[in-house]
C-alpha positions as CSV (number, residue, x, y, z in Angstrom):
1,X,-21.4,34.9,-22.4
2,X,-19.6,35.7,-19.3
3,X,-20.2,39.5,-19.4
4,X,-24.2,38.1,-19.7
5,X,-23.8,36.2,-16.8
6,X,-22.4,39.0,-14.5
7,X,-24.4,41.4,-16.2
8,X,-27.6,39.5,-14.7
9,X,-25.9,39.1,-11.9
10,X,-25.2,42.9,-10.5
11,X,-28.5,44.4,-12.3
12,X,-31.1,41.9,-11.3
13,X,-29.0,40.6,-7.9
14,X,-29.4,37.0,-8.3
15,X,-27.1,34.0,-7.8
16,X,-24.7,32.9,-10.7
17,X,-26.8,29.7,-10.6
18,X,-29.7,31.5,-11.6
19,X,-28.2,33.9,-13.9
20,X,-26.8,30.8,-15.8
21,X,-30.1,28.7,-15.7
22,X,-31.8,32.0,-17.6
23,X,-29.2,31.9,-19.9
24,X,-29.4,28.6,-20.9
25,X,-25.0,28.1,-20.1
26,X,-23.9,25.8,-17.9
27,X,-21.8,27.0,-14.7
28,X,-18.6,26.0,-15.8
29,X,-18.6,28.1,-19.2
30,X,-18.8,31.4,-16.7
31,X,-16.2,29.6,-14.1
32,X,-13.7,29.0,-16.7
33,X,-10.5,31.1,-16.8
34,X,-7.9,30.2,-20.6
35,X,-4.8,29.4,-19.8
36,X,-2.0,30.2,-22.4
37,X,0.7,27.5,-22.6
38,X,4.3,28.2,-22.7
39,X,5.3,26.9,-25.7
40,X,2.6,28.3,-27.6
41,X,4.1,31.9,-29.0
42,X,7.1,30.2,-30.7
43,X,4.7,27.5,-32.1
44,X,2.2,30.1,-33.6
45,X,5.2,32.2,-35.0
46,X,6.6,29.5,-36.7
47,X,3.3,28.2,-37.9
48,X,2.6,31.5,-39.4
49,X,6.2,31.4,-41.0
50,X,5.2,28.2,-42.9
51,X,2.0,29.3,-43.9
52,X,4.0,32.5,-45.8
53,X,6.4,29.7,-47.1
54,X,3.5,27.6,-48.4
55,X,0.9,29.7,-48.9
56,X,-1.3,26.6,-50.3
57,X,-0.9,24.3,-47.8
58,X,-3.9,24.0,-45.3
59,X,-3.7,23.6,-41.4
60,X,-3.3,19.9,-41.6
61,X,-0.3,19.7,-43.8
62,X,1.4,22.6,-41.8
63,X,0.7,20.7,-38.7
64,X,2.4,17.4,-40.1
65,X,5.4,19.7,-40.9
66,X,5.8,20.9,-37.4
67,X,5.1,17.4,-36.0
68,X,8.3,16.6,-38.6
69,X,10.2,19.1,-37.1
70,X,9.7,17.9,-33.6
């Protein structure tokens, strides 16, 4: 939706609060940046290595296991 919102924005040269009230979105949906955490790479990596280990097991049970392992 972001690409909308500045695609309104530069063709039509109105203000981000109007852009947004056109599109229906609030503000903060176009205003908001993802932040990757640290930890996060090692997690997914060993997450995937469990999910090949178990192949059965769902996201629940493969989260207890890493909760397990600390």
């Amino acid at each position: 939706m972001r690409r909308a919102t500045l695609w309104l924005m530069e063709i039509f040269r109105v203000s981000q609060r109007r852009a947004c009230r056109v599109l229906a979105q609030p503000r903060n949906t176009t205003r908001y940046t993802s932040q990757i955490r640290l930890d996060e790479p090692p997690l997914m990596a060993r997450m995937i290595q469990l999910a090949c280990m178990y192949g059965r097991y769902g996201y629940r049970r493969i989260g207890a296991m890493l909760r397990w392992e600390g």
